[in-house]
C-alpha positions in Angstrom: -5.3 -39.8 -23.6 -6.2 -39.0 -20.1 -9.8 -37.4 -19.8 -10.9 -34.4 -17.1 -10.7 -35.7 -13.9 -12.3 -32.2 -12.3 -14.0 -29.9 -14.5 -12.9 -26.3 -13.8 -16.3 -24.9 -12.9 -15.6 -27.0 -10.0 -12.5 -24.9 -9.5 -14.9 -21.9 -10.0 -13.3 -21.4 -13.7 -15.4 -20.5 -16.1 -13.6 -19.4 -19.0 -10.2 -21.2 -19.8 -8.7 -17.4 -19.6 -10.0 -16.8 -16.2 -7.6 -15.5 -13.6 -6.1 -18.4 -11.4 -8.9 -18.7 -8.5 -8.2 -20.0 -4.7 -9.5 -23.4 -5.8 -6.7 -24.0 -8.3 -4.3 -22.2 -6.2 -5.4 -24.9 -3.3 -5.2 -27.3 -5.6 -1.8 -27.3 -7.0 -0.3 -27.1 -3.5 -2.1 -30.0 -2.6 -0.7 -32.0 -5.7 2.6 -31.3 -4.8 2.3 -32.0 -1.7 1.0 -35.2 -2.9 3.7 -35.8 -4.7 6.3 -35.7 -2.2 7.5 -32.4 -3.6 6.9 -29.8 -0.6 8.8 -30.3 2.6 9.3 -27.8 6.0 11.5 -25.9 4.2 10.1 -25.7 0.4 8.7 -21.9 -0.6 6.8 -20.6 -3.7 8.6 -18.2 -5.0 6.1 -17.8 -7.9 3.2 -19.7 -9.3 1.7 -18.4 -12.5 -1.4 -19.5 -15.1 -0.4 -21.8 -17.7 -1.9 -19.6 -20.8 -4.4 -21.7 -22.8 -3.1 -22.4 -26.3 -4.1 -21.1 -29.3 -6.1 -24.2 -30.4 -8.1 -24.5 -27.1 -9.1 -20.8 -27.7 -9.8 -21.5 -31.2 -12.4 -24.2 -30.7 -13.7 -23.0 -27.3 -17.3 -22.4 -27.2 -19.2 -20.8 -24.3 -20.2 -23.4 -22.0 -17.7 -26.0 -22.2 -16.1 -27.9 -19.2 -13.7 -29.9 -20.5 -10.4 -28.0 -21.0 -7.1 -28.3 -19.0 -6.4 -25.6 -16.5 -2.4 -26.0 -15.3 -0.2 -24.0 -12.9 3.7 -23.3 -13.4 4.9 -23.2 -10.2 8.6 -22.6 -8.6 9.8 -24.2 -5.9 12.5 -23.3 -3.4 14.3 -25.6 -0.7 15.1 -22.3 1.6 17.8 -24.9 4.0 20.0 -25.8 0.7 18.9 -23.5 -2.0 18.0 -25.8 -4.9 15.3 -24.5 -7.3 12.5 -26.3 -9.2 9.9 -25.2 -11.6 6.7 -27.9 -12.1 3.6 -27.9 -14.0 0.6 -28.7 -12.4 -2.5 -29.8 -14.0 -5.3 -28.9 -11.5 -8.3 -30.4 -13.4 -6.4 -33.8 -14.6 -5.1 -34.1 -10.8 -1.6 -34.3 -12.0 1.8 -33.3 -11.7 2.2 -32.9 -15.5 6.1 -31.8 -15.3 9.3 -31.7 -12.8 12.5 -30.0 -13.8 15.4 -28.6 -11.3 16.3 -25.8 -12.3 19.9 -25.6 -12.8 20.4 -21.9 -10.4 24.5 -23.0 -9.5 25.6 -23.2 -13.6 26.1 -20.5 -15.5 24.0 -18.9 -16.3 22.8 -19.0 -12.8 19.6 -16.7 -12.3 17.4 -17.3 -8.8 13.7 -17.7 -8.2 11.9 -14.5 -7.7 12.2 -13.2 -3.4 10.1 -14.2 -1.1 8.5 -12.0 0.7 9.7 -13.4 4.2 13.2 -13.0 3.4 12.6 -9.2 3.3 12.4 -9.4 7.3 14.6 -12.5 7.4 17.3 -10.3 5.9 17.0 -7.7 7.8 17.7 -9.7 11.0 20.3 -11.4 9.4 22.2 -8.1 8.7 21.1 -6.3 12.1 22.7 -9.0 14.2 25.9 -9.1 12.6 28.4 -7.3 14.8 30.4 -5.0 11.8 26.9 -3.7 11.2 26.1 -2.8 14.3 30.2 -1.2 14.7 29.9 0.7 11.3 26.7 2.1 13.0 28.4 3.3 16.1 30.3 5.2 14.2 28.2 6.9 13.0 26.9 8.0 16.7 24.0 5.6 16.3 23.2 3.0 19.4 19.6 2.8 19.0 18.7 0.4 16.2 15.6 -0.9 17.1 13.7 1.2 14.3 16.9 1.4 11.8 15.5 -0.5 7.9 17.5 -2.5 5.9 16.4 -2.2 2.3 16.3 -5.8 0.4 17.7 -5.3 -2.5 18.4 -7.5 -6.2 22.1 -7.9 -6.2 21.8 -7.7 -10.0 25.0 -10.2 -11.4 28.5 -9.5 -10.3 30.6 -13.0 -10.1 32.5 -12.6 -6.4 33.8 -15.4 -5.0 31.3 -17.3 -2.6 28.3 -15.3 -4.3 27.7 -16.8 -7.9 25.1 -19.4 -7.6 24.5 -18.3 -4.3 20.9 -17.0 -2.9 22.0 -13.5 -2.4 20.2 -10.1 -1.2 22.5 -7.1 -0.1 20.9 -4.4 1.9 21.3 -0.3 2.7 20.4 1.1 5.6 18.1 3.9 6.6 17.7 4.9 10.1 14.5 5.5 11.9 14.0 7.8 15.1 11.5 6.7 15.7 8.3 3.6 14.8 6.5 5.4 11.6 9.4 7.6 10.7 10.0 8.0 7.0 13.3 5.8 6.8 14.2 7.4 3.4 15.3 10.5 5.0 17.9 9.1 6.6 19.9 7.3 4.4 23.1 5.7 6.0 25.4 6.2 3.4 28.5 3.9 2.4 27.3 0.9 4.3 26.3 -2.7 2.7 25.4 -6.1 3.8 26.1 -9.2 1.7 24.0 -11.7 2.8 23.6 -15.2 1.8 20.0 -16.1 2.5 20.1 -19.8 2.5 23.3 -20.0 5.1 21.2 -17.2 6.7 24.7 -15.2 7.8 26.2 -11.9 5.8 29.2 -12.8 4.0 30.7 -9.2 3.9 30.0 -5.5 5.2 31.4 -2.9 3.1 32.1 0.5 4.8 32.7 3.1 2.6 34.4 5.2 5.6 35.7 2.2 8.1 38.9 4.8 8.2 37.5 7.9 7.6 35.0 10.2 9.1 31.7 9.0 7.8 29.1 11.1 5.6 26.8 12.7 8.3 23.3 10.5 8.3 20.7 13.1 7.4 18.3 14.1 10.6 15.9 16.0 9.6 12.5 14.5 9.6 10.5 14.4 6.2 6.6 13.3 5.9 3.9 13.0 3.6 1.1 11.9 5.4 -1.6 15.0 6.8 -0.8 14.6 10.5 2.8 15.9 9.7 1.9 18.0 6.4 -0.6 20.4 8.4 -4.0 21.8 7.2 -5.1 21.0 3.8 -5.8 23.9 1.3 -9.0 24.8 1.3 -8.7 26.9 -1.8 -9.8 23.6 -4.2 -13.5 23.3 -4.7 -15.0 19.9 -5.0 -15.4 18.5 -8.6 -18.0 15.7 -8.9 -17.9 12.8 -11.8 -21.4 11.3 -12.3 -23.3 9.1 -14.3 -26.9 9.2 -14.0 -27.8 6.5 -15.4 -24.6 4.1 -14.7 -21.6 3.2 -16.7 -21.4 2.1 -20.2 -20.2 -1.0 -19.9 -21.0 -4.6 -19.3 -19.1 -6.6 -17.3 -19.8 -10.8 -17.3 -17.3 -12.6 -15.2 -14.3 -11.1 -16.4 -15.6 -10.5 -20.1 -16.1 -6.6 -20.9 -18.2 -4.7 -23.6 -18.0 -1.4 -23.8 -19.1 0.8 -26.9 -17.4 -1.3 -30.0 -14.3 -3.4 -27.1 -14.4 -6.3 -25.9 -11.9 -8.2 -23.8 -11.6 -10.5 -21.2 -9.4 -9.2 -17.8 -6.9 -11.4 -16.6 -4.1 -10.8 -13.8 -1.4 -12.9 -12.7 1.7 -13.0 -9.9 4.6 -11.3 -12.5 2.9 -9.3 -15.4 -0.2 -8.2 -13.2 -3.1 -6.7 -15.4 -3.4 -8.8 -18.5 -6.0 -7.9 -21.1 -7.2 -10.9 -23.3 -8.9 -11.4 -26.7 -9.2 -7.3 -27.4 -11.7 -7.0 -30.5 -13.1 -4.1 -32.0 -16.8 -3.9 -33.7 -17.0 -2.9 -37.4 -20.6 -2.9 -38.0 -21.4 -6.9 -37.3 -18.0 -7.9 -37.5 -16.2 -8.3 -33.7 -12.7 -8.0 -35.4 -9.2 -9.6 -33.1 -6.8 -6.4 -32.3 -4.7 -8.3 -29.7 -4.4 -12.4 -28.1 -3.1 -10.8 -25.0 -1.7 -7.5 -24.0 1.2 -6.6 -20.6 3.8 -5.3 -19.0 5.1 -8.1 -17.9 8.7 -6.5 -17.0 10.5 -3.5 -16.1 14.2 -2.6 -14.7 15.8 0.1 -12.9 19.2 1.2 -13.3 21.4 3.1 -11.3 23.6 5.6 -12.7 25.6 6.0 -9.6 29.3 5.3 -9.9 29.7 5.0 -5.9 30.6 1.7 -4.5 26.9 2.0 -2.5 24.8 1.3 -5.6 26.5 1.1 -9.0 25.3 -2.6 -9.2 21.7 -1.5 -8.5 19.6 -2.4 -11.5 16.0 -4.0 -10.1 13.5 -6.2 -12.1 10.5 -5.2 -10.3 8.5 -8.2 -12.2 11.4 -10.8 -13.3 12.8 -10.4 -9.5 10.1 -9.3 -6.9 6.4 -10.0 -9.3 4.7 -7.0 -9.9 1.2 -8.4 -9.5 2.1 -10.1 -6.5 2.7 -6.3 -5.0 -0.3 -4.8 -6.2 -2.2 -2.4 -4.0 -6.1 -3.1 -3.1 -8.0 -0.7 -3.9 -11.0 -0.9 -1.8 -9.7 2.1 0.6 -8.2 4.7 -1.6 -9.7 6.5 -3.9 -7.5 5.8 -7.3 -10.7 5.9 -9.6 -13.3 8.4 -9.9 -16.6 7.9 -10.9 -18.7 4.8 -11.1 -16.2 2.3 -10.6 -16.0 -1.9 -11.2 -13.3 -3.3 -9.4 -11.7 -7.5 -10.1 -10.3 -8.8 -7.4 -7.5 -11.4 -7.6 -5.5 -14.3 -6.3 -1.5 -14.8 -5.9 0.0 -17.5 -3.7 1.5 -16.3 -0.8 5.3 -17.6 -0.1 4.1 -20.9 1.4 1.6 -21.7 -1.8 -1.4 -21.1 -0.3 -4.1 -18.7 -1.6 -4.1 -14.7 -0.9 -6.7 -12.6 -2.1 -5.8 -8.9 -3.3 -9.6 -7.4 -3.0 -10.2 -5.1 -5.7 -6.9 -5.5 -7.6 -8.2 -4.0 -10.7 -10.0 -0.7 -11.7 -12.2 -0.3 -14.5 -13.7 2.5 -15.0 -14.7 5.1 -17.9 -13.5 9.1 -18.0 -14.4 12.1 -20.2 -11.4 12.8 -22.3 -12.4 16.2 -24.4 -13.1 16.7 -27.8 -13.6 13.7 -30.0 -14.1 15.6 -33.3 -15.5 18.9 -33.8 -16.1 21.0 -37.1 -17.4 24.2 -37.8 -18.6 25.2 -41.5 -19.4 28.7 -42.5 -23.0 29.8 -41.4 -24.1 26.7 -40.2 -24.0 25.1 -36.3 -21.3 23.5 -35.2 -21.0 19.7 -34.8 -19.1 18.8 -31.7 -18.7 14.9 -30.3 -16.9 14.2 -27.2 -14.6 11.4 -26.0 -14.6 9.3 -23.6 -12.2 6.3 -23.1 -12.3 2.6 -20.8 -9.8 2.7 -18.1 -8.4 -0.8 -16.5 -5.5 0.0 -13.9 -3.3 -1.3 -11.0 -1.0 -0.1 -8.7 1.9 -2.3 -7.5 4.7 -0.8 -4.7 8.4 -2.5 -4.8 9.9 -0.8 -1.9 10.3 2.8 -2.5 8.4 3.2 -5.7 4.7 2.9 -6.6 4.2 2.4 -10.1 0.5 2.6 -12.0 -0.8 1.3 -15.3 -3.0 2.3 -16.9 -4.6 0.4 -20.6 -7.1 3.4 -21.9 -9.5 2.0 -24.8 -11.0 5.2 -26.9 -13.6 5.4 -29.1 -12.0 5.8 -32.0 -10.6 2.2 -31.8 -7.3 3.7 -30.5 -5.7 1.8 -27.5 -3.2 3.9 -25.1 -0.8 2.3 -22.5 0.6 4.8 -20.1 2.9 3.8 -17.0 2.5 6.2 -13.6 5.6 6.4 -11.5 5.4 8.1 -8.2 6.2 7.1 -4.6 9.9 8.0 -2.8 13.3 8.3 -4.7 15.7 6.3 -3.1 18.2 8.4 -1.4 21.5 8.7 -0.4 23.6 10.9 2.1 26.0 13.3 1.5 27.9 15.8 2.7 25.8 19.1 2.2 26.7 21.2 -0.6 29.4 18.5 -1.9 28.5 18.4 -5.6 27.9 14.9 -7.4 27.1 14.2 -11.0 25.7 11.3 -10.7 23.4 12.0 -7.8 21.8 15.5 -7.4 20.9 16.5 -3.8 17.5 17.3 -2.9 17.7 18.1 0.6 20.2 19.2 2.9 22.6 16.0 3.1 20.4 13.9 0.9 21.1 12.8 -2.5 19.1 10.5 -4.8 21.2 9.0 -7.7 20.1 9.1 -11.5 18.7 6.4 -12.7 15.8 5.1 -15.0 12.7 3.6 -15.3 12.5 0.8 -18.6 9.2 -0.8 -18.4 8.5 -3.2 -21.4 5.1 -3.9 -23.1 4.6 -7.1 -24.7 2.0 -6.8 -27.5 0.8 -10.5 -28.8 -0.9 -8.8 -31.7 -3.8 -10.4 -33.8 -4.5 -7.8 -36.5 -7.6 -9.5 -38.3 -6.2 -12.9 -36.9 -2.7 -14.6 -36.8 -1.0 -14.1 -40.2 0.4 -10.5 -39.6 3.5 -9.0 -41.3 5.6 -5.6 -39.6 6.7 -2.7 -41.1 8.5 0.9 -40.0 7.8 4.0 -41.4 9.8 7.5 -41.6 8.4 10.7 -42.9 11.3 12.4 -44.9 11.8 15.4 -46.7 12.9 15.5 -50.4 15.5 17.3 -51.8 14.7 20.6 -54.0 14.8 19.7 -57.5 12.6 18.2 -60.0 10.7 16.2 -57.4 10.8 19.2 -54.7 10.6 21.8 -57.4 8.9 24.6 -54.9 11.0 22.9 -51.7 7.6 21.9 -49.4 7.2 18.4 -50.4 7.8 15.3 -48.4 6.9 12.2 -48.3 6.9 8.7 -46.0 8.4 5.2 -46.7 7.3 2.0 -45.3 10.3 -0.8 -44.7 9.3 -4.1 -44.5 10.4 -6.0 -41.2 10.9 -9.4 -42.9 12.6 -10.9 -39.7 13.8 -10.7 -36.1 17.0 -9.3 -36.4 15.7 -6.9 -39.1 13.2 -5.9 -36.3 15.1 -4.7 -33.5 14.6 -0.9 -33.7 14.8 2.6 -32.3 12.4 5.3 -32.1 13.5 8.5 -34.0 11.7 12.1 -33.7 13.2 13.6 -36.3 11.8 11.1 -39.0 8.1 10.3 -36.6 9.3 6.7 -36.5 6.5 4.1 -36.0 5.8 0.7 -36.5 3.1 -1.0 -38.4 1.4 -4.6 -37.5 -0.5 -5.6 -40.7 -3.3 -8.6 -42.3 -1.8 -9.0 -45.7 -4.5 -11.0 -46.4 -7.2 -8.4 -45.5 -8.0 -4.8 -47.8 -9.7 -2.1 -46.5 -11.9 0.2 -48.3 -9.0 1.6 -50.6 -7.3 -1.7 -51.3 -4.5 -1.4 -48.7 -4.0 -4.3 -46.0 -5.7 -3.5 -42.4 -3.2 -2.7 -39.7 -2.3 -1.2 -36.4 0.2 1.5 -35.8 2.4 1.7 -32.8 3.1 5.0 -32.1 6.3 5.8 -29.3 6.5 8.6 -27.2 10.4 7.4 -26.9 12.7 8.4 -24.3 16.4 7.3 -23.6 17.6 3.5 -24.0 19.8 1.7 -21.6 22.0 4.0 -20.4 24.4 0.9 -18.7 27.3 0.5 -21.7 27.6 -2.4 -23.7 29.5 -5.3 -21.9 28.0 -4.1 -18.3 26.2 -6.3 -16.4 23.4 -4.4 -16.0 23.4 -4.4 -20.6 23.5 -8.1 -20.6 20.6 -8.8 -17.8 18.4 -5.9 -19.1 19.0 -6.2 -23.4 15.2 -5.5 -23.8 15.9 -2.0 -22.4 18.5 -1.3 -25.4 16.3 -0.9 -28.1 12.6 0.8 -28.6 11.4 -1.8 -30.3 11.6 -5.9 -30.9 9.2 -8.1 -33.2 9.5 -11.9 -32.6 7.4 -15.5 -33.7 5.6 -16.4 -31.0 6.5 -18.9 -28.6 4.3 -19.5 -25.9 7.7 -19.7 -24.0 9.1 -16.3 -24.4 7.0 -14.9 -21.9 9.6 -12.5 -20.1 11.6 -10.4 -22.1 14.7 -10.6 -19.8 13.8 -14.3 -18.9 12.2 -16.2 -16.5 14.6 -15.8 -13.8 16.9 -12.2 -14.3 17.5 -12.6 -10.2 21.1 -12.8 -10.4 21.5 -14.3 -13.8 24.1 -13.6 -16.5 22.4 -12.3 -18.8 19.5 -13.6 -21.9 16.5 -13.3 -23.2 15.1 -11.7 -26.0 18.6 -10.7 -27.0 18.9 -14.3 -27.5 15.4 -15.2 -28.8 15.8 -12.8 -32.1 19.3 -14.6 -33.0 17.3 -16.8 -34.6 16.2 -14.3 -37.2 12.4 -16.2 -37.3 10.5 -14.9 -40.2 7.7 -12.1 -39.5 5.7 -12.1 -42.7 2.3 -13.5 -42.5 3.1 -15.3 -39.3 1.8 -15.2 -35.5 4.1 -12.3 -34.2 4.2 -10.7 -30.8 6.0 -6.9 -30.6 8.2 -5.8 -27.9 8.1 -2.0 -26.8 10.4 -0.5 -23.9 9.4 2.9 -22.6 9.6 4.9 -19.6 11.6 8.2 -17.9 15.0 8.6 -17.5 14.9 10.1 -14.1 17.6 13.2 -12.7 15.6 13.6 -9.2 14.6 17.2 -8.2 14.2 19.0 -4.9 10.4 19.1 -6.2 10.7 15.0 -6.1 11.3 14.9 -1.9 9.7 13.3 -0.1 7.1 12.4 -2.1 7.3 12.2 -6.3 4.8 13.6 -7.9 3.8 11.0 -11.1 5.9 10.9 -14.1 4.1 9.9 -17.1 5.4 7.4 -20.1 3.7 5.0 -22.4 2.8 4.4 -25.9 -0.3 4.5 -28.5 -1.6 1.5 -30.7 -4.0 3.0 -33.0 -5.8 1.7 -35.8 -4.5 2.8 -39.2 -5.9 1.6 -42.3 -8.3 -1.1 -40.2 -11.5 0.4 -40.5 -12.7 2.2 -43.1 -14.1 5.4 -41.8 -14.0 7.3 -38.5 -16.1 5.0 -36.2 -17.4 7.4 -34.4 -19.8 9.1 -36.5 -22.5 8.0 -34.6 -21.7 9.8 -31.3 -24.9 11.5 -29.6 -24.7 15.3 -29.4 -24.5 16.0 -25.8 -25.2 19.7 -26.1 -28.9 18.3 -26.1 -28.7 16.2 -23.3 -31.7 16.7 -20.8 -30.2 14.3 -17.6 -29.9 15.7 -14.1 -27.0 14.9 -12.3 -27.2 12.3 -9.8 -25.2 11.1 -7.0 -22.6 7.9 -7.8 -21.1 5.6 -5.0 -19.1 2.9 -5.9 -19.3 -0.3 -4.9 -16.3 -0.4 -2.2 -17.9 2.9 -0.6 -15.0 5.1 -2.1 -14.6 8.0 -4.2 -17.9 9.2 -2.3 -19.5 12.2 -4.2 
């Protein structure tokens, strides 16, 4: 066996669930290199932590130096368009694995974009004479500020394409350098461009013969030079904390109140909370390995030749961590505020750092508990929760998330979708059922937002079981004699295929990860409940492409064994792939009692665009709660301080990034 050949303090690890730093990043490029892997033309489409496995974590203890630290990394020949995917082992000084990826056999899938061929595309596409025709005809000559959007050509097998490295692109015009290009959607025109032969294999113009849809003129901003004055009407409203926050932060291990975790962040999935434990008296007891969102997809409802193959993998196809927004100069938290920065490789595998990445801080959320008895004072204990967030933008839409940790050992997840709808043109007044219009001459198509959490639960430890419950009523008779009784029944979810569910209101439908091996206080087993806050499936028919690429969006809910390998529900590469992943994974019907299970939750708003939506989306809310039920004993928060009696005088905070100033 091969011993450490760096240790990864040298690589400024300190924890084997650290985020990836520059060091490693460095590293594994230089490996590569080494290895007579990277040429002139080779790209990183995506390099990722390998995740430690469970037996490292098991027998880790603080201060070892020992452990491997490996990078997955994909590799992409941009001159012929071969694909490779190798592990890199960054403290044995190794290339530990080497596979090419097999992108032109079905089926297919491509590396996640680079972030050069955004601009590449757009060149490709502006210089091709149709374009620039089906542009005249529209009475535009001046292109010089005109945007191409880069867009996931989802899977559609036309000749020339499959296997191919394809983007297709709309186009919105720009009068002018800053103009908001969304406002002027060029409607009916499409580029087909193959990025590796660099040249745009078809333009599709929806009105080549007849007279084109109008492009929409009118000039639509968000930003305060183009708004005007801002109310003054709003007084200011401080969040302070005297004497500083709550929590402790080491590295990237927290404590606050009874939580502890370690933060982590990566390229696709973004935030990544590890090792989540809840205190029960001396007792630090496991909730969750590892906790995500490590996908999302975006279908288009739109029947018109312009985007009915529009369904975007924001993670699987342009990495959601990789677009993350630095927070250092907005003002997304409020109050005293600790912010993780973070690493990604940049298209040519070098390191880029994403300064404050990550927001933690901690919010007043009302009542805890409160009672009142007859004749005596009231008893009153506030809540307050843990925040952690990001921001990432893909294009048009800026999408939050935000893990909340309460005291009450409750754990909420709630995505934040905001940013522009994209938009099409039409002709004013024309009605379209697929594609309300929000201004005059501009549409924006129906679509939704699936995002999917990946739960790598730990209830107690690894030998969890599932189960659903439903709440129903009973029928009047001898067990309903007076008609007001109802009940609830628990199913056991004995394996995979047993497990893929659906939310249902009308019976309060939730799912249950318990320790069979663990009682509580009354002799039941200690569990977690999920809790949905459901919303519409897949909308995309069965048999569609956009079903068979996004199957994790078709159900609520999907427990599987865990594999270290089934990372991404819709795979590791849904870019123009047939179709797979956990639609596959749970065909083999694994058992989930007293095993090491991971749960599968797919959330989000199904979106009909409003004139209220332009040009700027207020946030729509979705998400989910995990709360415990049956794992502790008693409310845990008992011991809350009354803060009616609470003598402090408000102070002044400043965070450290000099934002949010109160």
């Amino acid at each position: 066996m091969q011993t450490t050949q760096i240790a990864p303090s040298n690589l400024g690890v300190t924890h084997p669930l650290d985020m990836l730093t520059p060091q490693e990043i460095s590293a594994a490029r230089q490996l590569l290199v080494e290895a007579g892997l990277v040429g002139a033309t080779t790209r990183f489409p995506r390099l990722l932590p390998v995740e430690p496995t469970r037996e490292l974590l098991a027998g880790y203890v603080d201060g070892d130096d020992d452990y491997d630290r490996s990078v997955l990394v994909t590799l992409l020949d941009t001159a012929t368009g071969e694909a490779a995917e190798a592990v890199v082992s960054v403290t044995r000084g190794e290339v530990a694995d080497y596979r090419v990826l097999p992108n032109g056999e079905h089926p297919y899938g491509q590396p996640q974009y680079l972030f050069e061929e955004y601009e590449r595309a757009q060149q490709i596409a502006k210089a091709d004479p149709r374009w620039q025709a089906a542009m005249r005809r529209r009475g535009i000559t001046d292109t010089t500020h005109t945007y191409l959007s880069p867009l996931a050509p989802g899977f559609f097998p036309y000749e020339g394409e499959t296997g191919r490295r394809m983007i297709r692109s709309l186009t919105f015009h720009r009068n002018f350098e800053g103009d908001n290009a969304w406002a002027h959607p060029v409607e009916g025109l499409i580029c087909h461009i193959d990025l590796t032969a660099g040249t745009v294999t078809r333009v599709e113009d929806d009105y080549a013969e007849t007279e084109p849809v109008p492009v929409p003129l009118q000039t639509r901003h968000y930003t305060p030079e183009h708004v005007g004055p801002a109310r003054t009407s709003l007084k200011p409203l401080e969040i302070t904390q005297p004497e500083g926050p709550s929590f402790k932060v080491e590295g990237t291990h927290v404590e606050w109140e009874n939580w502890k975790l370690r933060v982590g962040f990566n390229a696709q999935d973004g935030l990544v909370l590890n090792q989540v434990s809840f205190r029960d008296g001396d007792e630090d007891r496991l909730v969750l390995h590892r906790a995500s969102v490590p996908e999302m997809v975006v279908p288009y409802g739109d029947i018109s030749n312009t985007r009915f193959w529009i369904s975007y993998f924001d993670a699987g196809e342009y990495l959601l961590g990789k677009n993350a927004n630095s927070l250092k100069l907005g003002c997304d938290c409020l109050g005293v505020i600790k912010y993780f920065d973070a690493f990604v490789a940049d298209d040519d595998g070098r390191p880029v750092k994403i300064p404050n990445a990550v927001c933690m801080h901690e919010e007043d959320y009302g009542i805890l508990w409160k009672h009142t008895e007859f004749g005596e004072a009231p008893q009153v204990r506030r809540s307050r929760r843990l925040v952690l967030s990001y921001f990432a933008t893909i294009g048009n839409y800026d999408y939050g998330f935000f893990w909340y940790f309460y005291l009450d050992g409750s754990i909420q997840m709630e995505a934040k979708a905001t940013g522009i709808v994209y938009t099409g043109a039409t002709f004013p007044g024309q009605p379209n059922r697929h594609a309300p219009e929000i201004a005059p001459g501009v549409i924006a198509p129906v679509h939704q937002h699936i995002f999917c959490a990946r739960l790598d639960v730990a209830i107690d430890g690894d030998a969890n079981s599932v189960q659903e419950q439903n709440v129903r009523g009973i029928p009047m008779g001898p067990d309903n004699p007076h008609g007001n009784a109802f009940t609830w029944n628990r199913t056991p979810l004995t394996r995979e295929l047993e497990a893929v569910r659906d939310a249902n209101p009308e019976t309060g439908r939730s799912w249950f990860v318990i320790n069979p091996n663990r009682k509580n206080y009354v002799g039941e087993p200690t569990g977690y409940q999920l809790i949905p806050m459901p919303g519409p499936r897949l909308m995309a028919q069965e048999g569609s492409s956009a079903w068979k690429r996004a199957q994790f969006a078709t159900h609520h809910f999907w427990a599987t064994r865990y594999d270290p390998a089934e990372r991404f529900p819709a795979g590791d590469y849904p870019n123009q792939h047939a179709g797979g992943g956990i639609g596959e994974w749970v065909q083999a019907n694994r058992s989930l009692e007293n095993e090491d299970i991971v749960l599968w939750h797919s959330f989000g708003p199904t979106h009909i665009p409003r004139t209220e939506d332009w040009p700027v989306m207020p946030v729509d809310y979705s998400g989910f709660w995990f709360k415990p039920h049956g794992f502790l004993d008693e409310n845990p928060a008992m011991d809350l301080p009354d803060w009616s009696s609470y003598q402090g005088v408000p102070g002044t905070d400043v965070d450290d990034a000099g934002c949010c100033r109160h």
